[in-house]
N, C-alpha and C positions, 0 to 999 in steps of 0.2 A: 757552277757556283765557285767563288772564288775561297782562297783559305782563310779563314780568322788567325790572327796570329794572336797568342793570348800569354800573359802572366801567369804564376800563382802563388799563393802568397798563402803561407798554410800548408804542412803536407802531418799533419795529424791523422787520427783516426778518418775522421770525414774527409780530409781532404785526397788522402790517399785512395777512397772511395771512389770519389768525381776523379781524379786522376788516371786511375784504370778504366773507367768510362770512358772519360774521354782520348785517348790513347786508342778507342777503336774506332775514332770516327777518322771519316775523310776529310773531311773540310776544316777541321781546328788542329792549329799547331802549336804544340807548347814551348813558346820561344825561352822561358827561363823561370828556376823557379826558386821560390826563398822560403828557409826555415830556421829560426834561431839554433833550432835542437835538431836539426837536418839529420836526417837515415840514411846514411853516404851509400849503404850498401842496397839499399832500396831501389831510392835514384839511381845508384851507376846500372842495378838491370835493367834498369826501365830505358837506360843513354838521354836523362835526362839533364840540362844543362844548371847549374844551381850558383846563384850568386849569393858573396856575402855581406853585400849592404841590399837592406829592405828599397833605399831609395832608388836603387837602377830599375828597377819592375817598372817603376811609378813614369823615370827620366828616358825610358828605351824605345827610341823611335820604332822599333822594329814591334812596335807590338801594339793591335787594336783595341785590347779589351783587359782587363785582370779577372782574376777568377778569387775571393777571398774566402779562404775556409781556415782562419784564424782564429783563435779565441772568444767569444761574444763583444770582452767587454774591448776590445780591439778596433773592432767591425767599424763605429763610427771614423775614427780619426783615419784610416785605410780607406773607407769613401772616398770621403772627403781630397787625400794626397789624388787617387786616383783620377776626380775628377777633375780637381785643379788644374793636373795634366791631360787633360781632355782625353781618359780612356773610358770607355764606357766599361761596368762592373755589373759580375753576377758576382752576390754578397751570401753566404749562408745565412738566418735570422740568428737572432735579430739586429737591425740595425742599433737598435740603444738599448737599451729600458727605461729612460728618463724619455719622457712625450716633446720635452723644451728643445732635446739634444734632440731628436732625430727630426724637430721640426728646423734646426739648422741645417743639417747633411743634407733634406732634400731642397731645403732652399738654395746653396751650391751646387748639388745636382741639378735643378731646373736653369741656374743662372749662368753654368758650364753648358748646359743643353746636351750633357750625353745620356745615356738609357742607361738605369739604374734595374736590376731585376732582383730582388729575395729569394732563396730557394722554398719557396713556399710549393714541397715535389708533388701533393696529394691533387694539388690541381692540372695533375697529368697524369692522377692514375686513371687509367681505365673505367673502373669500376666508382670511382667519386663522379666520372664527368658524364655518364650512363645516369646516376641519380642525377644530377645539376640538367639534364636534356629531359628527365621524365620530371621535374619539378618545374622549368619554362615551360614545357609544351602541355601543361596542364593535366598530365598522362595519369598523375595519382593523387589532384584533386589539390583544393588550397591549403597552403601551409598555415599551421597554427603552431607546431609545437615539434621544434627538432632535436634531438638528443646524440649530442657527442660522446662516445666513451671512450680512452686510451687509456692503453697501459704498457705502463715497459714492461719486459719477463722479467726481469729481474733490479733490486736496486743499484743504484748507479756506485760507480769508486765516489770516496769520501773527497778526492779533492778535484773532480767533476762538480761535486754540490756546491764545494765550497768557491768555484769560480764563476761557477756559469748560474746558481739561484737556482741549482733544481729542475725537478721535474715541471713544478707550476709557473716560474721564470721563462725557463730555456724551453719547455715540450709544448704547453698549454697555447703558447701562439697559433702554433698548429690548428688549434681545435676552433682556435676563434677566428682565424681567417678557413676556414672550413663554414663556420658560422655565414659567414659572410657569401662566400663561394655559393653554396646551395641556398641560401635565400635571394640574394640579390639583393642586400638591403645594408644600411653599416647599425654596430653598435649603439645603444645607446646608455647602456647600464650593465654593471658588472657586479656578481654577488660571488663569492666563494667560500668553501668552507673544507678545510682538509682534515682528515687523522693518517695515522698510522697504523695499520690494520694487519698485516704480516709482518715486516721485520723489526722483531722484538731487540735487535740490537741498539734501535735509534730513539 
């Protein structure tokens, strides 16, 4: 198998994540990578290579794919540069939060024609794709009534909420493309209702 040579664009909390991942595989090379608020001392353990314009990632012949684990509300216009320059992208979620905006991104995705992927990760865990095989293969009977629950352990830093919308913004995608995942079916109505139930600070 030959090597992916890849971008990254983002080296945050999560992206620092998928970076020591991927750092032990064989096949993906991390040809360069960019952060506005770059961890010099991070990167130089890792002998990773860091550039300081965002557009060389996007302009860098040497590189098949980007990897973006930037800010949410970043994620569309970082697509989009990517695909322009015909890289193909694994995006963290979500792509938008406005449904108009991310029905442009993938209409430049389709129109670039490169593979666009969400880290939507629950549909490779183990144990979600074990129910998704006992729910096609009829193993525990027809679905009527599936129930999602998550929870973080703890509440989130205050200016996490205030960029990214939250738990019910930022997390709840999860739960709905989970929705999706084990039925086999799409959305067609959405009801919500929240309080605050532990921390008495908010």
């Amino acid at each position: 198998m030959r090597v992916i040579s890849v971008g990254v664009v983002g080296l945050g909390r999560i992206g620092k994540l998928h970076v020591n991942n991927i750092l032990q595989m064989h096949d993906v090379e991390i040809v360069m990578v960019y952060d506005p608020f770059l961890d010099t001392e991070w990167t130089a353990e890792r002998r990773l290579i860091s550039v300081a314009d965002e557009k060389s990632v996007y302009t860098s012949s040497k590189i098949d794919a980007i990897l973006i684990f930037s800010p949410s509300t970043l994620h569309a216009g970082q697509i989009v540069e990517s695909a322009k320059a015909g890289k193909h992208v694994f995006c963290e979620k979500p792509i938008a939060l406005d449904p108009l905006q991310i029905e442009d991104v993938l209409s430049v995705v389709s129109e670039r024609g490169i593979k666009l992927q969400i880290g939507f990760n629950r549909r490779f865990d183990p144990d979600f794709l074990k129910i998704r095989t006992a729910i096609a293969d009829g193993l525990i009977g027809d679905l009527h009534l599936l129930k999602i629950t998550a929870r973080d352990p703890e509440p989130p830093p205050l200016d996490y909420v205030e960029s990214s919308g939250g738990i019910f913004l930022d997390m709840t995608i999860h739960d709905f493309d989970m929705v999706r995942f084990l039925s086999g079916s799409e959305i067609r109505e959405v009801y919500a209702k929240g309080a605050v139930l532990i921390d008495k600070s908010s």
